[in-house]
Each structure stands twice: as structure tokens, then as C-alpha cells.
N, C-alpha and C positions, 0 to 999 in steps of 0.2 A: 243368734238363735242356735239353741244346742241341739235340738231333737225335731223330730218330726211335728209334738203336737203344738210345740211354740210356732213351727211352721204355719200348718192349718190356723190358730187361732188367729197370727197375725195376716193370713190371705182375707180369711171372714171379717176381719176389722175393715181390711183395704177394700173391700167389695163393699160392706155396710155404707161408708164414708162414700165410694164413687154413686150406690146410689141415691145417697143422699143428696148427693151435689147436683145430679143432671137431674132427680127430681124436681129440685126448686129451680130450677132453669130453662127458660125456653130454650129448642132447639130449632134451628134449620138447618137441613140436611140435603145436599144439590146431587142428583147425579149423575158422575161421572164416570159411568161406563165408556166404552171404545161408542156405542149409539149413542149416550148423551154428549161425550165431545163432539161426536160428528156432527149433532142436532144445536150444539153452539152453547154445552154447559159452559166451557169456560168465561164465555164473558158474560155468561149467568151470575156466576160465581164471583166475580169480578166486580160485578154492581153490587150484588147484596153486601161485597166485604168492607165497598164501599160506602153504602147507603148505613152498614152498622157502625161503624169506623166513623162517621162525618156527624151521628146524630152520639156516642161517647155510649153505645148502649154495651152490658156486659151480658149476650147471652153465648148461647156454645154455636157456632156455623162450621159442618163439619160437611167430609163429601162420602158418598158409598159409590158401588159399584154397577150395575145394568139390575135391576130387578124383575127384566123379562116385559117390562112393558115400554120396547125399544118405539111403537109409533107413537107414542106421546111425551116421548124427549124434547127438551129437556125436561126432567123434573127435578120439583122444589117440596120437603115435608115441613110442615110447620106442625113441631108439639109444644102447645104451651101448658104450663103445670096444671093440671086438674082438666083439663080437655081435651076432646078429643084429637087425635093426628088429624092435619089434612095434607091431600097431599094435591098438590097445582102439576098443571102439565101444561107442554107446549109453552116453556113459558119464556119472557125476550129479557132481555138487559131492563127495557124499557119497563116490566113489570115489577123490575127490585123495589122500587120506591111503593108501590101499590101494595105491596108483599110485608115490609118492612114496617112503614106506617100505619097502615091499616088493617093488619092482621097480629103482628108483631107487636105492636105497641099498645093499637086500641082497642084486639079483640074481635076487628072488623072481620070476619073470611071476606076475600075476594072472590064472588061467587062464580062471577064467569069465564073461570079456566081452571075452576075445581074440578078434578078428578076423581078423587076419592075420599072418603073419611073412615078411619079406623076408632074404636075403642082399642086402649091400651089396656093391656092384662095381664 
């Protein structure tokens, strides 16, 4: 890249293409702020990576950081393509599979330890 706009055009290519990808992608997002480790993200995080890992699925499981709503740690967001976010709280190792299965795979939300649901915009 010689110039500036070769620059810009190929950042807008690389941003076009990331949202392309996590578009058609379920996510689950755990997290792990200093209150959700406290609250026992990691072995949240630990089941789900195993619960994706054991059933061969390819979506993106990523972690963020404290979003301010420290007493319902841990939390888990589930965005699948075209629907809305949910997002799960309070949630155990024991829930990956409920999480995974049933909301991840078949669409099911797991209703009671849902917290929230966003439209994405």
C-alpha cells in the first residue's frame, strides 16, 4: 500500500468481510469481568467451550468485560443470526448444556435465567 486511500479502501474491505462473518455466526459471549470471575465465569466458560468443542459446532464464543450489572454474574449473551440478543444471568457450568443445546442449536431461549433481550441495530 502506497498512499493513504489504498489504505482506507483496504480497512473498509477488512471491516465489510468481519461483518460479514460474525453476521452469519452465532455468538456467545461470557463475562468476564473481575465480578464475573468472582461470580465463577470461568468455569462458565469452561463448560460452554466444552459443551461446543464435544458437540464439532463452528460458532464464535468470545469473553467481554463487567457491563455494570455485577449482581447477576455470571453472564452468558447468546446472538443468533437474525434474532434478537439474549442475554442469561446468574448462570452455572451446569447451565452450558441448556445454553448450548437448546438455545444455540435449536433456537430454544432458556427462559428461566433470562435476563435480558436486546434488538440489535
Amino acid at each position: 500500500m502506497t498512499n493513504r486511500e489504498a489504505l482506507k479502501k483496504y480497512r473498509e474491505e477488512a471491516q465489510k468481510q468481519i461483518s460479514a462473518r460474525t453476521a452469519e455466526e452465532t455468538r456467545v459471549i461470557v463475562g468476564m469481568g473481575t465480578c464475573g470471575i468472582a461470580a465463577g465465569a470461568r468455569d462458565v466458560m469452561k463448560a460452554i467451550l466444552e459443551e461446543v468443542n464435544n458437540r464439532n459446532l463452528q460458532i464464535d464464543v468470545s469473553q467481554t468485560g463487567c457491563i455494570g450489572m455485577c449482581e447477576q454474574e455470571p453472564l452468558v449473551d447468546v446472538q443468533r443470526p437474525g434474532e434478537q440478543r439474549v442475554t442469561y444471568g446468574k448462570v452455572k457450568p451446569s447451565d452450558a448444556a441448556r445454553i448450548i443445546v437448546g438455545h444455540v442449536m435449536h433456537g430454544n431461549i432458556v427462559e428461566d435465567i433470562v435476563i435480558a433481550r436486546f434488538e440489535e441495530v
